[in-house]
C-alpha positions as CSV (number, residue, x, y, z in Angstrom):
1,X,34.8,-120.4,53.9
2,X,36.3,-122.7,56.3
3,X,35.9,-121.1,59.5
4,X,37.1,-117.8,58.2
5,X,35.3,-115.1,57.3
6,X,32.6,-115.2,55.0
7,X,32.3,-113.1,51.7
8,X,29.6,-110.8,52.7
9,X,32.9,-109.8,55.9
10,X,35.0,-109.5,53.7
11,X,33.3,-107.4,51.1
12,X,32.3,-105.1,54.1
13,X,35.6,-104.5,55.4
14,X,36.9,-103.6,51.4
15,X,34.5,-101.3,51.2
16,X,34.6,-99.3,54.4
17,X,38.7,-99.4,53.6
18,X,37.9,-97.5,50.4
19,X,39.8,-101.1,48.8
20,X,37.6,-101.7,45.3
21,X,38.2,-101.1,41.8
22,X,35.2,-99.4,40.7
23,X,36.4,-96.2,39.4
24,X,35.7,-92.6,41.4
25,X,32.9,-90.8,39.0
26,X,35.0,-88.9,36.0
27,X,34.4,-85.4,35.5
28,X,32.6,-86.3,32.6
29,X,30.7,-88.6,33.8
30,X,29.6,-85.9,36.7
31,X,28.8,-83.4,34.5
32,X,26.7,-85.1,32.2
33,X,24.7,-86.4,35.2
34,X,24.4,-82.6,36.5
35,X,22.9,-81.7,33.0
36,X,20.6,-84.4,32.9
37,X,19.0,-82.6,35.9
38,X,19.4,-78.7,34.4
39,X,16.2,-77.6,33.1
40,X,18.2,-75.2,30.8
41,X,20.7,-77.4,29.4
42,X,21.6,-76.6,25.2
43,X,22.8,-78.8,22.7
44,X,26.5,-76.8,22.8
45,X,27.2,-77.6,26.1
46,X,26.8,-81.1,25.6
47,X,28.2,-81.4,22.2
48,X,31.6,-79.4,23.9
49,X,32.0,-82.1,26.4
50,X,31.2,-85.0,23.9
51,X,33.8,-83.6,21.3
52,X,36.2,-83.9,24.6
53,X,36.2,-87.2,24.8
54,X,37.3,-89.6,22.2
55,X,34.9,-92.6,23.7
56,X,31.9,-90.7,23.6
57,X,32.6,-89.1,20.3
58,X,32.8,-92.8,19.4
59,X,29.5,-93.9,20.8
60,X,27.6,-89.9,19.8
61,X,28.8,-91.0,16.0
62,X,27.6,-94.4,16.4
63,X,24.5,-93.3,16.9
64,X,23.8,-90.9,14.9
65,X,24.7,-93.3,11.9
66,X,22.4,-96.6,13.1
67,X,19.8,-98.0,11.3
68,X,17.8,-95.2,12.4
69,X,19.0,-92.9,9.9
70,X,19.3,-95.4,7.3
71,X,19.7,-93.1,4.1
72,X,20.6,-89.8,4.9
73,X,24.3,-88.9,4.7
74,X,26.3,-90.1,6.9
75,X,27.7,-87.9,9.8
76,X,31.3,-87.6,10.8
77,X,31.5,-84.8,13.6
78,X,30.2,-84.3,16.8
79,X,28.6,-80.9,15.8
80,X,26.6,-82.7,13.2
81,X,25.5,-85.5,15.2
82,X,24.3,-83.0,17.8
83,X,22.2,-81.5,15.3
84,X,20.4,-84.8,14.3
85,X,20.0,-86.2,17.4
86,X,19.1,-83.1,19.6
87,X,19.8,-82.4,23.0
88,X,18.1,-85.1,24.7
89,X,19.3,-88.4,23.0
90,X,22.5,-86.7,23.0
91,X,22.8,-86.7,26.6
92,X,21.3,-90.1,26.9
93,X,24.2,-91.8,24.4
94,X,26.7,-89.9,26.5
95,X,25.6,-91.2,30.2
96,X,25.0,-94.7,28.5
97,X,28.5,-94.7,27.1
98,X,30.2,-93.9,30.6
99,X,27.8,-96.1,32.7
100,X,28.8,-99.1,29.7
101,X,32.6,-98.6,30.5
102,X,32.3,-100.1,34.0
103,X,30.2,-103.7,33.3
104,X,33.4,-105.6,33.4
105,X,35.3,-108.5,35.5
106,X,38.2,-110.5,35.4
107,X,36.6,-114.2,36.8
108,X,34.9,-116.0,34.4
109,X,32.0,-116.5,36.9
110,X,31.6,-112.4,37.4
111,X,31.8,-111.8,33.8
112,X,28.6,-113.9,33.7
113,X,26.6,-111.8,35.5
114,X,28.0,-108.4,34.1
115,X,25.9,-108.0,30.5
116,X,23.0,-109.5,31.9
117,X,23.2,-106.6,34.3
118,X,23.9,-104.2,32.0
119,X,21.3,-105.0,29.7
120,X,18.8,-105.2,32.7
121,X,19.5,-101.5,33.8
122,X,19.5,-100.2,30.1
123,X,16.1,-102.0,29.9
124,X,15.1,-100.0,33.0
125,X,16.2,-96.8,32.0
126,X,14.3,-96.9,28.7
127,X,11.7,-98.7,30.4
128,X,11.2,-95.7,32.9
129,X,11.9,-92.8,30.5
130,X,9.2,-94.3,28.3
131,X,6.4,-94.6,31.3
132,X,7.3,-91.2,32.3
133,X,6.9,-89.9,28.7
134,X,3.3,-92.3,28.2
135,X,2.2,-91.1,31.7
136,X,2.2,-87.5,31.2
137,X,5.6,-87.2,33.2
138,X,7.7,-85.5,30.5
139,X,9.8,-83.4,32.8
140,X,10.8,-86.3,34.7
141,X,11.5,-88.5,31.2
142,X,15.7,-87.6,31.3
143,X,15.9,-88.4,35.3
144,X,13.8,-91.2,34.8
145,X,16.5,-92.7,32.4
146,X,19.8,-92.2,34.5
147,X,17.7,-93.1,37.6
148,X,17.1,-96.7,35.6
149,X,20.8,-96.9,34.7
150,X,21.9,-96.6,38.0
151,X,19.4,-98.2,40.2
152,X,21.3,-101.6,40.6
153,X,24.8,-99.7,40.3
154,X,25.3,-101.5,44.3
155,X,24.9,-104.5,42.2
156,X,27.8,-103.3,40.2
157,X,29.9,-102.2,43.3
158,X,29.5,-105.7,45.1
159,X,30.7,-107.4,41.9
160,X,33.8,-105.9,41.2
161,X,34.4,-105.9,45.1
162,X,33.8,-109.7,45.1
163,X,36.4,-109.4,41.9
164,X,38.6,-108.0,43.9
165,X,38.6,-110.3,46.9
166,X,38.9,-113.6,44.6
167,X,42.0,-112.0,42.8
168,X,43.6,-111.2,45.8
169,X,42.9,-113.3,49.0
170,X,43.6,-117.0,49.2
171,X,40.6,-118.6,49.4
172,X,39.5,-122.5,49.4
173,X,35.5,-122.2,48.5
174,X,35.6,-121.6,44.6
175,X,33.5,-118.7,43.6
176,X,29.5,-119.6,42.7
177,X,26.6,-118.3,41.2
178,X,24.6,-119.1,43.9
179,X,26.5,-117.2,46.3
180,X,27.3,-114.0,43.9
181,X,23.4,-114.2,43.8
182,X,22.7,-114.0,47.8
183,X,25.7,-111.1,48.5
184,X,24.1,-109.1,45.7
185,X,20.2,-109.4,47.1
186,X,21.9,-108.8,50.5
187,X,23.7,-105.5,50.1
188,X,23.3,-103.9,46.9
189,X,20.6,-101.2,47.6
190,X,22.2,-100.3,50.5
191,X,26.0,-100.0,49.2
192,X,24.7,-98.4,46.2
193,X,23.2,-95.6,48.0
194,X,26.3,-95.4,50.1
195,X,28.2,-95.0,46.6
196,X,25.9,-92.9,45.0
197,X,26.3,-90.6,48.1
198,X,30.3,-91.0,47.5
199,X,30.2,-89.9,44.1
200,X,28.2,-86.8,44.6
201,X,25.1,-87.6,42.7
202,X,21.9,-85.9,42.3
203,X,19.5,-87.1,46.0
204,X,17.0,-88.5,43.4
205,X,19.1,-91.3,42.1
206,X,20.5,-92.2,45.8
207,X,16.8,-92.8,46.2
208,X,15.7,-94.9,43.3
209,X,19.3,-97.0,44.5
210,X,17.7,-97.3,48.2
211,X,14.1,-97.5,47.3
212,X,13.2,-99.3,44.7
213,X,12.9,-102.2,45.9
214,X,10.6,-101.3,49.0
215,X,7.3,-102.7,49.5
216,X,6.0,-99.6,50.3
217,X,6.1,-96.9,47.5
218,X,3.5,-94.6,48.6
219,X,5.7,-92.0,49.6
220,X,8.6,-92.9,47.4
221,X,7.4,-90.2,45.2
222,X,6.9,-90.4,41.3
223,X,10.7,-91.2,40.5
224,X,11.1,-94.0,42.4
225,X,7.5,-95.4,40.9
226,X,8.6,-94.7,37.2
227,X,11.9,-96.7,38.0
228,X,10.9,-99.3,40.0
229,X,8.0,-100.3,38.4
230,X,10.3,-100.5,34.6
231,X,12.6,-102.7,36.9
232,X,9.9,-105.3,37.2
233,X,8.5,-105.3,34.1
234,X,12.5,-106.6,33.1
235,X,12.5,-108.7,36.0
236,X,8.8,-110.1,34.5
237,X,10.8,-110.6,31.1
238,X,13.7,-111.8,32.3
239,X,16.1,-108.8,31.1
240,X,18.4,-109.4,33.6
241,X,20.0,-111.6,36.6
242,X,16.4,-112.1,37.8
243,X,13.5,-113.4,36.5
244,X,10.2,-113.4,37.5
245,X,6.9,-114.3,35.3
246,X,4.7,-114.7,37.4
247,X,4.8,-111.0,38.1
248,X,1.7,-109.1,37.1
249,X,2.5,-105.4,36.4
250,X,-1.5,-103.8,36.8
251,X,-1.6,-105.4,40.3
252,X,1.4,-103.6,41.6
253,X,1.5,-100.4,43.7
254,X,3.7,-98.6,41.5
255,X,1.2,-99.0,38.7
256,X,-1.4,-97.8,41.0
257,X,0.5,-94.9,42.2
258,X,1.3,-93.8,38.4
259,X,-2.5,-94.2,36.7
260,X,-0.7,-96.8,34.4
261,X,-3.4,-99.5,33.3
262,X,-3.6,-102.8,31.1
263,X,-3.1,-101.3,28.0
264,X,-0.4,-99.0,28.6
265,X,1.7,-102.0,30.8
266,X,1.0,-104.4,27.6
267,X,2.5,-101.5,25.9
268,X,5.7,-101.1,27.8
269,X,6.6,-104.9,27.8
270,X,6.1,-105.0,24.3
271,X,8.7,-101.9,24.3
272,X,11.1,-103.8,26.0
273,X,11.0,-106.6,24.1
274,X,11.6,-105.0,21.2
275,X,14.8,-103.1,22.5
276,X,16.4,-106.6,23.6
277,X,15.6,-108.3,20.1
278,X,17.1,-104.9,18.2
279,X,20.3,-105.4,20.5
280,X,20.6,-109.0,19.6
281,X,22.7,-109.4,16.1
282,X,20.3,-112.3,15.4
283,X,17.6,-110.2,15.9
284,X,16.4,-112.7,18.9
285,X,16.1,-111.4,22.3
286,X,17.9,-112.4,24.9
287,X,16.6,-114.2,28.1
């Protein structure tokens, strides 16, 4: 930048000033991640603070009337969709719909990256809840999905700061992929743990922020392993910012560390690609 200071300064210095726009977690938000963790969670306490707020009413209804449930009656209150969809997928519309809210940017350049990156973490998130469910993990499967949803969430942070700093300081260098791409490999595990301590989650998820990307997973424990390895079988597909083909999933630790073989890896790419072709109106995934 001309003999100033470069981005990655500048992004720094916003960021230790408290000077982004990335909202501080909403109480809703919060609590919905606390109840993902509570072992003795119940349909009413989710459905009270779904029927609280008119965007997740919104996207509980919405789901409760897809495709899915093509032919029954259709549903027009919370308490109803509650009971058809039950206390799990419940709780995963609600923390989808407040994580959604945030995937947004005012450059044209930024705005590029955001649904690719939102598409990759919802990939994750089912990607992981499913291996934890297929892998005998079942008690991890509602962790596993909020862990994938928020495991690039420093990717997230350092976008809307780099928003931030193009919208407000005068600079000569126009903004570029290529760069977006370097600051957010450079930072975003550790900014998004810093965040994730900020906002008071859960320790696991500030984890699966820092760790999943680490070579060495043998003592990540099994959270970290369910997320990570979901998070490259996207990158392998290219749901996402990233791609990477060449990746083969049975030769990776994570696949090691979780008993997950050939079959059951064929298996979980073929889930994936079937959740990006049912998001796609044309009914084509999206590379």
């Amino acid at each position: 930048m001309s003999g100033e200071r470069s981005l990655l300064a500048m992004i720094e210095e916003r960021i230790a000033a408290g000077r982004f726009e990335l909202p501080a977690r909403n109480q809703v938000a919060s609590r919905m991640h606390q109840l993902v963790s509570d072992p003795d969670v119940d349909l009413a306490q989710v459905a009270a603070i779904v029927a609280g707020d008119a965007a997740l009413t919104g996207e509980v209804l919405r789901a409760a009337n897809s495709a899915l449930y093509a032919g029954l009656s259709k549903v027009a209150t919370v308490r109803d969709a509650a009971v058809r969809l039950g206390t799990a997928q419940m709780l995963r519309v609600a923390v989808q719909a407040c994580e959604k809210q945030q995937y947004s940017a005012r450059s044209p350049v930024l705005r590029e990256f955001m649904e690719p990156l939102w598409q990759h973490s919802l990939a994750a998130a089912h990607g992981a809840a499913w291996l934890a469910r297929k892998l005998g993990y079942r008690d991890l499967e509602q962790v596993a999905f909020v862990g994938g949803l928020l495991h690039d969430v420093g990717k997230l942070l350092l976008l809307k700061v780099i928003d931030d700093v193009f919208a407000d300081e005068q600079l000569e260098q126009e903004l570029s992929e290529r760069l977006v791409h370097e600051v957010l490999e450079s930072a975003h595990t550790t900014r998004g743990f810093d965040l994730a301590r900020a906002w008071g989650l859960p320790d696991e998820y500030g984890l699966i922020i820092r760790d999943h990307h680490q070579q060495d997973l043998s003592q990540a424990g099994t959270l970290v392993n369910l997320v990570s390895l979901a998070n490259k079988a996207c990158r392998r597909l290219g749901i996402g910012i990233d791609s990477d083909p060449s990746l083969i999933l049975a030769v990776t630790e994570e696949a090691a560390m979780l008993g997950a073989g050939d079959i059951v890896l064929a298996q979980l790419l073929v889930e994936l690609e079937d959740l990006q072709a049912a998001a796609q109106p044309t009914g084509n995934a999206a590379r």
